[in-house]
C-alpha positions as CSV (number, residue, x, y, z in Angstrom):
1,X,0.0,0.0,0.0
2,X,1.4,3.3,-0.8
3,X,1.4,6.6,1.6
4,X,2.1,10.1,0.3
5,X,3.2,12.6,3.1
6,X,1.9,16.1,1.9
7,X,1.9,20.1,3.0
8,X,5.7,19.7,3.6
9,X,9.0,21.7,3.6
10,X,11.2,18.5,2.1
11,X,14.9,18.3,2.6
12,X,16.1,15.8,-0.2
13,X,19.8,16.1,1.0
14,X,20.3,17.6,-2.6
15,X,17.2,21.0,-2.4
16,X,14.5,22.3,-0.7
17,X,11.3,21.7,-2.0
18,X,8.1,23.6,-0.8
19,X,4.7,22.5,-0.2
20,X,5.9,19.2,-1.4
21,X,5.3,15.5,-1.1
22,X,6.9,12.2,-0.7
23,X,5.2,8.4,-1.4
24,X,6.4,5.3,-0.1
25,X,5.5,1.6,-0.9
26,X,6.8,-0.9,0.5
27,X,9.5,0.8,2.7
28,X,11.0,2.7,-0.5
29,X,10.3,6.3,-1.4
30,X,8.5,5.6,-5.2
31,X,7.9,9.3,-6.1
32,X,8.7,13.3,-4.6
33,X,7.3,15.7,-6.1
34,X,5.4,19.3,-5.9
35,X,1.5,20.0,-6.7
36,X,-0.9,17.5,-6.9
37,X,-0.1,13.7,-4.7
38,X,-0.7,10.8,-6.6
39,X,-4.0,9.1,-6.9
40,X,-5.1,6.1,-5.0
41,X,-2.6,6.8,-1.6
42,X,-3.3,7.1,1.7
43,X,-2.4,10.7,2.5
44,X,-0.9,12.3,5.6
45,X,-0.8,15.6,6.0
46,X,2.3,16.8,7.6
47,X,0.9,20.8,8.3
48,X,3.7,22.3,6.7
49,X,5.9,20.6,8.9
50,X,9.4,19.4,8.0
51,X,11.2,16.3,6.3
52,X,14.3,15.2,5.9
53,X,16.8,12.1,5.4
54,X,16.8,10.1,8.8
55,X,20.3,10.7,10.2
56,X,22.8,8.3,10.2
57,X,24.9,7.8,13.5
58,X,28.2,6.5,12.8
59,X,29.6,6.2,16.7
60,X,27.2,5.6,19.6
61,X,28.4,2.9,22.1
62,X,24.9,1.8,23.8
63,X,21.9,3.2,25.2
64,X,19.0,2.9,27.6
65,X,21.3,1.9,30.8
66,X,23.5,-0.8,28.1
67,X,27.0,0.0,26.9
68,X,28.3,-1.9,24.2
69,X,31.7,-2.7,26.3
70,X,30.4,-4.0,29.3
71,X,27.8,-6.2,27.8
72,X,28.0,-7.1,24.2
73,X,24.5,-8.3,23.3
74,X,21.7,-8.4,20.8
75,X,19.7,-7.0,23.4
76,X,22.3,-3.9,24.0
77,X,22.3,-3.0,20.9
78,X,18.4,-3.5,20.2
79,X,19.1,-0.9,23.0
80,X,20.7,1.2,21.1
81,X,18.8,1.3,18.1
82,X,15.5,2.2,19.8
83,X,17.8,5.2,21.4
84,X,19.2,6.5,18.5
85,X,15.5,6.1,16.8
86,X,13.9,7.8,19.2
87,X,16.6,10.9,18.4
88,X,16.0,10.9,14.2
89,X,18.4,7.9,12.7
90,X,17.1,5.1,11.7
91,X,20.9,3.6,11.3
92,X,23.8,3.7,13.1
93,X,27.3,1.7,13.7
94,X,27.7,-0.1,17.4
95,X,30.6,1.1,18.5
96,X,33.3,-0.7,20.6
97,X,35.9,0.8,22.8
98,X,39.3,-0.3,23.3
99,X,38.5,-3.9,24.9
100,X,40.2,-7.6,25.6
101,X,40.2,-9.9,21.9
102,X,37.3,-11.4,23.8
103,X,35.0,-8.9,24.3
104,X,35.8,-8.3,20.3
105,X,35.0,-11.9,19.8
106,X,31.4,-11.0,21.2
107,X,30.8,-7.9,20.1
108,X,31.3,-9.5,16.3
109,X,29.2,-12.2,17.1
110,X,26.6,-10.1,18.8
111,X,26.6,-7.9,15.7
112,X,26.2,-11.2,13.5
113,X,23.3,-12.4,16.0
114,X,21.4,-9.3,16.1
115,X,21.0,-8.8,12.1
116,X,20.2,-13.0,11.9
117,X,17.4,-12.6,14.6
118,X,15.8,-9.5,12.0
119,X,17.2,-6.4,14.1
120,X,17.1,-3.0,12.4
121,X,19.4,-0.2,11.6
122,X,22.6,-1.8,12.3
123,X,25.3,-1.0,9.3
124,X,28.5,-3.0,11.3
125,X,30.5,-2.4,13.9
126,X,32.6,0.3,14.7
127,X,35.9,-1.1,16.5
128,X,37.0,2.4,18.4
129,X,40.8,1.1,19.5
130,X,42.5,-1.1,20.3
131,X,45.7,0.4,18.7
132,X,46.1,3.7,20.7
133,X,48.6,5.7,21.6
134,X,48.5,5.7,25.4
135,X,49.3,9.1,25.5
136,X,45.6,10.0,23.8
137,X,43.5,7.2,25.4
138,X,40.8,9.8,26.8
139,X,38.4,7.8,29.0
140,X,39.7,4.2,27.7
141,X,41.9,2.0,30.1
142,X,45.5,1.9,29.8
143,X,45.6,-2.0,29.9
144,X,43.0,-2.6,27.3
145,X,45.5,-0.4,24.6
146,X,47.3,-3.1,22.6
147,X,50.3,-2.9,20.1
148,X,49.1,-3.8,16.3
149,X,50.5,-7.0,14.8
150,X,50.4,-8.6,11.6
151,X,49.2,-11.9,13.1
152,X,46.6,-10.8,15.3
153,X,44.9,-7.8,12.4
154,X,44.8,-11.2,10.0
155,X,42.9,-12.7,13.0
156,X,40.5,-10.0,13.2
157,X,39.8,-9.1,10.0
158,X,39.4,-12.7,9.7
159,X,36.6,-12.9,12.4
160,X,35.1,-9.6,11.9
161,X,34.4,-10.8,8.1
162,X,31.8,-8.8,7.4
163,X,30.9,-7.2,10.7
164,X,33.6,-4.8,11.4
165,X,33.1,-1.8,9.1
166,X,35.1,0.8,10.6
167,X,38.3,1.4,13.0
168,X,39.9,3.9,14.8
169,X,43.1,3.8,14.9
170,X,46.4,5.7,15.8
171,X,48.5,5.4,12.6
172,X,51.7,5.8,14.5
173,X,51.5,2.9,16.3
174,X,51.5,0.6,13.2
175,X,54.0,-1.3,11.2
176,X,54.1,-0.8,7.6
177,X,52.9,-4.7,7.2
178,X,49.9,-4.4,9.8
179,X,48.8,-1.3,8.3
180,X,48.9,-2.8,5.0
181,X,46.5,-5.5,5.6
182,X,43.9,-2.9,7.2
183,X,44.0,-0.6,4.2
184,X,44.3,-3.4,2.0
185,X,40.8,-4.8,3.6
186,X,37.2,-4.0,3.4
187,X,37.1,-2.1,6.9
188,X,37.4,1.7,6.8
189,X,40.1,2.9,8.9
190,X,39.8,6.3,10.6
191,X,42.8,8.2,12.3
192,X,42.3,8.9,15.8
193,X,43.4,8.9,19.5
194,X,46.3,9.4,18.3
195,X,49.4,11.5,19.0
196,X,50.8,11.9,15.6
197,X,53.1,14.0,14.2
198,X,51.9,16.6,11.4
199,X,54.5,14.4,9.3
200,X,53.0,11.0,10.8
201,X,49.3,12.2,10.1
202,X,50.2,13.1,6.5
203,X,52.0,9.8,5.8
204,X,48.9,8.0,6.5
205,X,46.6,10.3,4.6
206,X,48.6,9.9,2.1
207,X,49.1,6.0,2.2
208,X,45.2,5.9,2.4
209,X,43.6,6.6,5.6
210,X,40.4,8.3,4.9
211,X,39.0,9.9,7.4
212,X,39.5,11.3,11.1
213,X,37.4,10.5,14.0
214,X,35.7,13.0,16.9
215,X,38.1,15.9,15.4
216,X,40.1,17.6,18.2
217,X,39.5,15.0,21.0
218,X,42.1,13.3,22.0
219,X,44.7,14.0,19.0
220,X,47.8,16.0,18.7
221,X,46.3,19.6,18.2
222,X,47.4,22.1,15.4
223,X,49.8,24.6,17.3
224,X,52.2,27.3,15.6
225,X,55.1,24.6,15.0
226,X,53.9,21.7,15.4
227,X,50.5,21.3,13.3
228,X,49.9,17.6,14.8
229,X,46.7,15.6,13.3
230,X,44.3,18.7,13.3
231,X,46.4,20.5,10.9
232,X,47.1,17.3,9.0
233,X,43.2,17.1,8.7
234,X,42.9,20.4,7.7
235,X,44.7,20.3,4.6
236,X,44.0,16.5,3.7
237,X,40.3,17.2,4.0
238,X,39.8,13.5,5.1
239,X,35.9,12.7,5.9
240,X,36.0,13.9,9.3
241,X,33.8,13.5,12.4
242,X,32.8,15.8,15.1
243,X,30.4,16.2,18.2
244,X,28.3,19.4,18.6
245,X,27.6,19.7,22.0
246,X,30.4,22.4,22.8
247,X,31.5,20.6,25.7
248,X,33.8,18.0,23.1
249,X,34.6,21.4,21.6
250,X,33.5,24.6,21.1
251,X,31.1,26.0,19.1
252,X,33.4,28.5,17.0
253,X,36.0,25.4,16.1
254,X,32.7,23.5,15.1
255,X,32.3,26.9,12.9
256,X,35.9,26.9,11.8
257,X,36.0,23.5,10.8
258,X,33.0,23.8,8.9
259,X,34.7,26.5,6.8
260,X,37.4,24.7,6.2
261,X,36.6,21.0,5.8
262,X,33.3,22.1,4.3
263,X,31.2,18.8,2.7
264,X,33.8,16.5,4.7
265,X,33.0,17.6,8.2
266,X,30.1,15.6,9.3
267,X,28.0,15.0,13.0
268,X,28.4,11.8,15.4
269,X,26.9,11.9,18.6
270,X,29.5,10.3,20.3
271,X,26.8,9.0,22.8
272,X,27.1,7.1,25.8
273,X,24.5,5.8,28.8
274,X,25.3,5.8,32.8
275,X,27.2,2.3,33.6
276,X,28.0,1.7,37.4
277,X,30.0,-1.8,36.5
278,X,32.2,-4.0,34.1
279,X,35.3,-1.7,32.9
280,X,33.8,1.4,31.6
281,X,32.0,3.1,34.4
282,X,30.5,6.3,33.2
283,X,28.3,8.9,35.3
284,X,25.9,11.0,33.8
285,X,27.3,14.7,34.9
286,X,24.4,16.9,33.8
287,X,25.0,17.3,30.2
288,X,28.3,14.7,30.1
289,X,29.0,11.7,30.7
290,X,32.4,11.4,32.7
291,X,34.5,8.2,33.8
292,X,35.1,7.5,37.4
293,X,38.1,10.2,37.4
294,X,36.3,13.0,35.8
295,X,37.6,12.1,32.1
296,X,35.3,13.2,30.0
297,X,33.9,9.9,28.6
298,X,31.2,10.3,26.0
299,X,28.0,12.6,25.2
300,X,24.6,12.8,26.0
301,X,23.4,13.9,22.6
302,X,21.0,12.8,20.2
303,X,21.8,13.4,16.5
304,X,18.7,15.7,16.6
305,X,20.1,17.7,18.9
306,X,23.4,18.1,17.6
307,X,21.7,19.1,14.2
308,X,20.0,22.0,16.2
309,X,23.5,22.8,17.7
310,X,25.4,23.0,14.8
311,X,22.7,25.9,13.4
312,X,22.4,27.9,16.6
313,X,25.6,27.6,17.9
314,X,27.8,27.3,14.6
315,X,25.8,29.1,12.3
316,X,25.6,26.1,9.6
317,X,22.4,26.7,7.3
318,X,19.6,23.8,8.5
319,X,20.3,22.1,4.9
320,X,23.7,21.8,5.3
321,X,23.4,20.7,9.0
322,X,20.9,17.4,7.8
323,X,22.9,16.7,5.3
324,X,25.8,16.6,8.1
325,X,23.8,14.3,10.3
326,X,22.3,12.4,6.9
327,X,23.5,12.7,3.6
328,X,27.5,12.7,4.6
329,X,27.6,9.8,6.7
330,X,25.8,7.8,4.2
331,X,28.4,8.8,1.6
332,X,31.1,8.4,4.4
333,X,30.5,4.0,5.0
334,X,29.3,3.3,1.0
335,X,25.5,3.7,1.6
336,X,25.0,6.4,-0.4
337,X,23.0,4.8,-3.1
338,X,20.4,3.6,-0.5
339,X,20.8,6.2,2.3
340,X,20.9,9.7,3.1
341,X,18.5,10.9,0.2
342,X,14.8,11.4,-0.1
343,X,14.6,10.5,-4.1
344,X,12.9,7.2,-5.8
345,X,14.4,4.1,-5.3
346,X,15.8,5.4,-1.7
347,X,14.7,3.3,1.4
348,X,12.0,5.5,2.8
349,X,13.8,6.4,6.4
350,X,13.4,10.1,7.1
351,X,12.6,12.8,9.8
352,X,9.7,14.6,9.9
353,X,10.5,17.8,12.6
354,X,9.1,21.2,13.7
355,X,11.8,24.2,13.8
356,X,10.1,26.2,16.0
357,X,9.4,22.8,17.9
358,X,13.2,21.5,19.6
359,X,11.4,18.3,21.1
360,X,9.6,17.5,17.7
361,X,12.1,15.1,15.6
362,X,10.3,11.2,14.8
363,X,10.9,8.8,12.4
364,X,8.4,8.1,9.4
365,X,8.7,5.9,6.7
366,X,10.6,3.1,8.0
């Protein structure tokens, strides 16, 4: 059965159209379009409300009282997908912080579980460490930081086969052999928590690394002398991540990057939940989440909410914000011939929001 949702503002991720609609059958958008809706449809009529591509959240590590680390699951990440839902995406990446081979072991077969037992929204696994530079581990333990190897990246990209999509690494840690066999694999390596050298950074832009994860945190900062990853990022223009809640940074480097890294700057919500056991033990610290030290550990943000963010705070137009949150992250893992789009033949996940109403954001369509 088609449904055409009319009277609305619609963000395609490539225009604006006005007093437009949008039909879906069958969980794909068949037709978008001004004037009159097609015949035979059930109609919905949005009030001149807002739509949008659902947003795409490419790091969030649990949700609803589950973390990812501490309890590897289908249900924790069931958990997670009806958190990030509930705050516009309709996919996202479980994300996995620096952890024993074991709890990797679990968290790839819990990512394998969860897609055979029909869960939604899941694109892979997002393997955050564990080959960090222990001088930029942030809020992950020193002990759980391992040295890369050829031996044991053939063993995980052998058991991750399908599962692990994307890693963060610090490139300055690696061999030239171990590297190889990442950038030589399906998984898409991202340069972070890392304490690189402007040089170091450049090398492994240039040997293939394509992108840069949470931009500022936890990385060698661009100073006068000694430009570090930032200023590697900078002028490599890598896809780059970043989290709007001007706590991970402020508001005018969120405006600065923007300028600089322009369609390759794009939202994550970094997002933790309140854990009082297992190895990562994070408190909720009003808008924060912080570890048992007072390390800053994660956010509290939805991708909604960093969307509003990044227009009141940074100035970025509302269209170029979605498409932050949307339409870049779905080009950033492959998925942009299914994702991040509202045109025929897309799968029919989008947003339907209220700008002069924060709290309105829900899902439709899928």
């Amino acid at each position: 059965m088609q449904t055409t949702f009319t009277n609305a503002r619609i963000y395609t991720g490539a225009e604006v159209l006005e007093n437009a609609h949008v039909t879906v059958e069958n969980g794909r958008i068949t037709h978008v379009g001004m004037g009159d809706a097609p015949a035979n449809t059930t109609i919905t009529d949005l009030q001149g409300r807002s739509i949008a591509p659902a947003f795409i959240d490419l790091q969030v590590y649990g949700g609803n009282g589950k973390l990812f680390n501490n309890e590897p699951s289908v249900e924790t990440i069931q958990a997670t997908y009806d958190t990030v839902r509930a705050g516009g995406a309709t996919h996202f990446q479980i994300t996995l912080s620096c952890s024993p081979l074991e709890t990797m072991w679990k968290a790839i077969d819990a990512c394998r579980d969860y897609w055979q037992s029909g869960g939604k929204g899941l694109l892979g696994l997002h393997l955050e460490g564990p080959y960090f530079n222990p001088e930029k581990r942030g809020a992950h333990p020193l002990q759980h930081i391992r040295t890369p190897n050829p031996t044991e990246i053939a063993e995980l990209l052998e058991r991750g086969k399908g599962v692990v999509r994307y890693m963060t690494i610090a490139p300055e840690r690696f061999d030239d052999a171990s590297l190889d066999l990442l950038l030589q694999s399906d998984v898409l390596i991202s340069a972070g928590h890392s304490n690189a050298t402007f040089d170091e950074a450049t090398r492994a832009f240039e040997r293939g690394i394509g992108r840069t994860t949470h931009l500022f945190n936890a990385m060698s900062q661009m100073q006068s002398r000694a430009p570090g990853l930032v200023g590697a990022t900078y002028l490599h223009k890598p896809w780059t991540s970043i989290i709007a809640d001007g706590i991970h940074c402020d508001y005018n480097c969120l405006e600065i990057s923007k300028e600089l890294l322009r369609e390759k700057l794009f939202l994550i919500s970094d997002a933790v939940t309140e854990s009082t056991s297992g190895d990562y033990r994070f408190h909720f610290a009003g808008d924060r989440y912080t570890d048992e030290s007072g390390v800053l550990a994660g956010s509290s943000l939805s991708m909604w909410q960093a969307v509003r963010n990044a227009v009141q705070y940074a100035h970025i137009s509302l269209e170029e914000a979605l498409r932050m949150a949307g339409t870049y992250p779905a080009q950033v893992v492959g998925e942009s011939h299914r994702l991040g789009r509202i045109a025929p033949g897309y799968e029919a996940g989008m947003v339907v929001f209220d700008v002069e109403d924060e709290g309105f954001c829900r899902v439709i369509g899928y």
